[in-house]
Rosetta silent file (secondary structure, phi, psi, omega in degrees, C-alpha in Angstrom):
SEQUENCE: XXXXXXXXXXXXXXXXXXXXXXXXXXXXXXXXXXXXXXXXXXXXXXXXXXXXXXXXXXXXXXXXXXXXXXXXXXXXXXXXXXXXXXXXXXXXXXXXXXXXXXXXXXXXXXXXXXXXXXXXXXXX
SCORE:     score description
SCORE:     0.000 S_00000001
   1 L     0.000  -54.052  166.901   17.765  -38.082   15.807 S_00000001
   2 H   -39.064  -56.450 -175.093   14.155  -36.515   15.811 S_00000001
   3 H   -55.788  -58.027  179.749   15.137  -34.714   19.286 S_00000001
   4 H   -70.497  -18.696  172.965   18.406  -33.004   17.962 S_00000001
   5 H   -91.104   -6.705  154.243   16.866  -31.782   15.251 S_00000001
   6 H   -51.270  -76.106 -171.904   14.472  -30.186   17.367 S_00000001
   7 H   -47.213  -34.563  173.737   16.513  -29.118   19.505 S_00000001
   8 H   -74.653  -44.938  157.875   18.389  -27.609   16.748 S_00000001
   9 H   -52.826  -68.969  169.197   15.567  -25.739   14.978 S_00000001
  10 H   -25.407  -41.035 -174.759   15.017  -24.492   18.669 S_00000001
  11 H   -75.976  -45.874 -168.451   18.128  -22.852   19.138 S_00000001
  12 H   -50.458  -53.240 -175.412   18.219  -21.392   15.951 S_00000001
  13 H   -61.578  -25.833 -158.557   14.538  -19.778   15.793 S_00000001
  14 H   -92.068  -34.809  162.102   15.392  -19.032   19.250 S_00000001
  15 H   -61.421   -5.381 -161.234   18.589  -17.036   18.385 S_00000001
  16 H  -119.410  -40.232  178.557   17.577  -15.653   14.731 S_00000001
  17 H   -58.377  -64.039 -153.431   14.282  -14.028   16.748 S_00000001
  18 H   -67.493  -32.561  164.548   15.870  -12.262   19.466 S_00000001
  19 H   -69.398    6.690  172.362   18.712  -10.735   17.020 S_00000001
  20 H   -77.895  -75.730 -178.071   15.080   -9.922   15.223 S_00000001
  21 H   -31.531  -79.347 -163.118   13.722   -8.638   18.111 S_00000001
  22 H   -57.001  -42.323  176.936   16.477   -6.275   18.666 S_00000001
  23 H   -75.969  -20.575  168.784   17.363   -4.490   15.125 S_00000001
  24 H   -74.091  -37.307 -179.755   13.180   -4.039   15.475 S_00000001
  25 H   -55.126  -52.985 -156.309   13.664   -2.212   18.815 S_00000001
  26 H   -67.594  -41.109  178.789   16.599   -0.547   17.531 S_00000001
  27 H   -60.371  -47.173  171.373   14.517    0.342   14.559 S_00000001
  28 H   -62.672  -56.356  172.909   11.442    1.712   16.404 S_00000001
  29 H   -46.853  -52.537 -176.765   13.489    3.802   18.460 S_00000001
  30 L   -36.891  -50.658  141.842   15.002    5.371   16.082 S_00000001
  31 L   121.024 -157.116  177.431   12.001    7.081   15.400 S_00000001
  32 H   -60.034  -18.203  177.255   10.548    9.137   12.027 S_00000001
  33 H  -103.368  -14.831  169.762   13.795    9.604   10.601 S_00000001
  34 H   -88.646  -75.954 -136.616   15.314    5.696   10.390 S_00000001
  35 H   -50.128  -77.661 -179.078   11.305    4.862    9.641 S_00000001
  36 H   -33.140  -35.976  167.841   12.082    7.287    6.339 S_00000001
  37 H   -84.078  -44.086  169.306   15.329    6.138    5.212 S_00000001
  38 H   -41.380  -54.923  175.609   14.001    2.765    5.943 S_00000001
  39 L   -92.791   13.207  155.925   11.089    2.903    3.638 S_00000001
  40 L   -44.225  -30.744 -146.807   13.448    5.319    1.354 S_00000001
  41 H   -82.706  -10.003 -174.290   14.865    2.486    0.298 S_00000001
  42 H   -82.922   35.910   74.316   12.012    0.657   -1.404 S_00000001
  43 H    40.537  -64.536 -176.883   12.581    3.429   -4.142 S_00000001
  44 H   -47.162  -41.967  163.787   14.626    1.045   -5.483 S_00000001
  45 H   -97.588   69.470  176.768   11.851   -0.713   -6.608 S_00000001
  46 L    34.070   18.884  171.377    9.951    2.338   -7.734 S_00000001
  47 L   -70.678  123.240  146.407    7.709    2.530   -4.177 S_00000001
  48 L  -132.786   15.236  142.726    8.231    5.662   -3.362 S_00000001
  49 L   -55.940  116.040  146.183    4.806    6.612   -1.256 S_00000001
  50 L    86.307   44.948  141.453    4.398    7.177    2.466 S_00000001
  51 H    -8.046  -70.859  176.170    8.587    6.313    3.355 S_00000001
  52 H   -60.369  -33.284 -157.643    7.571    6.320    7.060 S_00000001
  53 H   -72.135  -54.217 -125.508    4.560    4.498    7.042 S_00000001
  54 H   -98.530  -45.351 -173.860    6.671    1.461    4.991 S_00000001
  55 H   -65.172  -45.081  155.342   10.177    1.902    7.005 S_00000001
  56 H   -34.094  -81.896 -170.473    7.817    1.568   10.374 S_00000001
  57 H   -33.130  -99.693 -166.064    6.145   -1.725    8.981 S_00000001
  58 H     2.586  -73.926 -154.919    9.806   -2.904    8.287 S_00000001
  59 H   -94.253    5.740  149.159   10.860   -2.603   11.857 S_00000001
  60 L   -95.820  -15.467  173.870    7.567   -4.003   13.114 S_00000001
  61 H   -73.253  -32.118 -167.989    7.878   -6.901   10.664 S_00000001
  62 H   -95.796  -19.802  163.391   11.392   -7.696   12.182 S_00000001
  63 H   -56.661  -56.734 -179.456   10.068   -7.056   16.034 S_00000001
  64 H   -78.279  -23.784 -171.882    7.002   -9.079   15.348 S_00000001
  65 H   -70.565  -22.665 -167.861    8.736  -11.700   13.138 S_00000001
  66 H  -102.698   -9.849  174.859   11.133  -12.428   15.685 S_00000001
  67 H   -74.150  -30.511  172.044    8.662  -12.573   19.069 S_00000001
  68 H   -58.077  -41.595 -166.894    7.311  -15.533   16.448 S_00000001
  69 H   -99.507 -104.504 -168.136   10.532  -17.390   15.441 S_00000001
  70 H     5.840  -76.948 -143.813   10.707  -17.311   19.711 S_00000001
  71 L  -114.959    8.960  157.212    7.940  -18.226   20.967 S_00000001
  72 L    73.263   41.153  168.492    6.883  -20.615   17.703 S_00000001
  73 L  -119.198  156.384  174.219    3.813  -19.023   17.007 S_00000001
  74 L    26.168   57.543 -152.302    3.395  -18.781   13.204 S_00000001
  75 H   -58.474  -55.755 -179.991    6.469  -19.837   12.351 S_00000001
  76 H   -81.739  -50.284 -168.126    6.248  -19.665    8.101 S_00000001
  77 H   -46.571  -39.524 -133.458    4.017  -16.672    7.457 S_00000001
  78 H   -90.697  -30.645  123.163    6.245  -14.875    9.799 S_00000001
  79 H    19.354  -74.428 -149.390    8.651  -16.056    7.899 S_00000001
  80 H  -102.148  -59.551 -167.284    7.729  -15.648    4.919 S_00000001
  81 H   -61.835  -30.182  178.229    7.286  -11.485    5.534 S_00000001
  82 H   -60.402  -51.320  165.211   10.796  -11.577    7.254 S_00000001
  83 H   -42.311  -77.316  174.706   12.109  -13.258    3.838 S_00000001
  84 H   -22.267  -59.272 -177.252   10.581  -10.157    1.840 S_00000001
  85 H   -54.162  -34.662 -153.835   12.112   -7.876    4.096 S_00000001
  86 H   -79.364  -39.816  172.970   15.618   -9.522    3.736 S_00000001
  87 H   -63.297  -54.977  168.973   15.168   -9.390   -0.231 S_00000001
  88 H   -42.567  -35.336  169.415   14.616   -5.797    0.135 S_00000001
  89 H   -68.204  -62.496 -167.273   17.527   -5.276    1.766 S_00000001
  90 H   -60.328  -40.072 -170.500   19.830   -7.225   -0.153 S_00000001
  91 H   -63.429  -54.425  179.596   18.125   -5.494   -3.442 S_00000001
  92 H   -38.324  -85.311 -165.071   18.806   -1.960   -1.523 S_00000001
  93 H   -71.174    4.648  144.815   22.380   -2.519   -0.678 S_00000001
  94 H  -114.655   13.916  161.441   23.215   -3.700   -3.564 S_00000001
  95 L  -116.744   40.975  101.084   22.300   -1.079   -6.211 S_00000001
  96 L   -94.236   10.916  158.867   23.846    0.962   -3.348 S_00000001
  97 L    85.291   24.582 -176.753   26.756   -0.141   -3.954 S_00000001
  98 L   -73.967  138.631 -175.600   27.260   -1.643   -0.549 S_00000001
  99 L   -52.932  167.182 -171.941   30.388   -4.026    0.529 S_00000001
 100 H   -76.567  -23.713  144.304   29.920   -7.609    0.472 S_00000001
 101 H    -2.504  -78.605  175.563   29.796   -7.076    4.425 S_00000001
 102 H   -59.092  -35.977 -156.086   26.322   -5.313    4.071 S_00000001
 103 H  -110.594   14.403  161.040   25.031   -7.030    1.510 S_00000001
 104 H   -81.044  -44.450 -172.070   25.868  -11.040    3.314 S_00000001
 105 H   -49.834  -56.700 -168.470   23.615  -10.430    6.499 S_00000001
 106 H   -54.948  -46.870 -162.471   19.807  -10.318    4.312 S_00000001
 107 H   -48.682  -34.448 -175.758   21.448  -12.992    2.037 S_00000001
 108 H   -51.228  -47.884 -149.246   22.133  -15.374    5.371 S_00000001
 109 H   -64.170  -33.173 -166.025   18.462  -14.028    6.751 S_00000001
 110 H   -52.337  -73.269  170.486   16.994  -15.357    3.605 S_00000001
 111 H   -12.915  -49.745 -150.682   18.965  -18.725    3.511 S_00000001
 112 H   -91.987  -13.483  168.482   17.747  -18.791    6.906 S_00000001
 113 H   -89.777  -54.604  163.564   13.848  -18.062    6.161 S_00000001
 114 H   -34.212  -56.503 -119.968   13.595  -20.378    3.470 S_00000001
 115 H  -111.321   -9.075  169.417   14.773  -23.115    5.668 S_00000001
 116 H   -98.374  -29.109  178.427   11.834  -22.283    8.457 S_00000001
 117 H   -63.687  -41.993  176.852    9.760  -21.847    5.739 S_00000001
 118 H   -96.801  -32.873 -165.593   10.196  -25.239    4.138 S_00000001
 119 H   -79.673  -42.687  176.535   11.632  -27.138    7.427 S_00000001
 120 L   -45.967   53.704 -168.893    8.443  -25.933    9.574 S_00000001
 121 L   -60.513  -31.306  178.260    6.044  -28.585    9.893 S_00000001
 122 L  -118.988  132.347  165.620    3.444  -27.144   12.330 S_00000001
 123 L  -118.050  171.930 -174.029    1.941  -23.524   13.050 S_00000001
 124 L  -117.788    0.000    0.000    0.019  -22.686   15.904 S_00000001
């Protein structure tokens, strides 16, 4: 029983990183103008200093969060900052007025950070 739920927590971290991984790439690439809209959005909650600097973190928090949830190295903080991000979103798209479409993916990521966050017995 211990082994499948390993094995299960494996797949998951190992599948929830690499779709991490990738919207951070995708994010990085993008360059100074998704970094701007990115950190546009914490506006919502009345940040509105330094847009690039904060949209940049964002898609190094989901790049770095998800080489973690991989490879198991610091499993809750990373976690934990991924969770933040996911709230942000979900806050974003939905006092933009975004379909339930938009605004299910953070809610899942969340679901899905809590449960490494509390489920996570060991960091490295």
């Amino acid at each position: 029983m211990k082994e499948n739920r390993q094995a299960g927590s494996l797949i998951l971290r190992t599948g929830i990183g690499i779709l991490f991984i990738v919207l951070g790439i995708l994010k990085l690439k993008g360059g100074i103008a998704t970094w701007t809209f990115l950190g546009g959005t914490l506006k919502t909650i009345g940040i509105t200093q330094w847009p690039a600097f904060w949209g940049f973190m964002a898609a190094i928090t989901e790049l770095l969060g998800g080489l973690a949830l991989v490879t198991g190295f610091l499993i809750r903080p990373s976690a934990l900052i991924l969770l933040l991000t996911m709230i942000m979103a979900t806050i974003y798209n939905i006092s933009s007025g975004a379909d339930f479409g938009l605004i299910s993916y953070p809610i899942a990521m969340s679901i899905v950070m809590v449960h490494f966050i509390a489920n996570t017995r060991k960091n490295i």
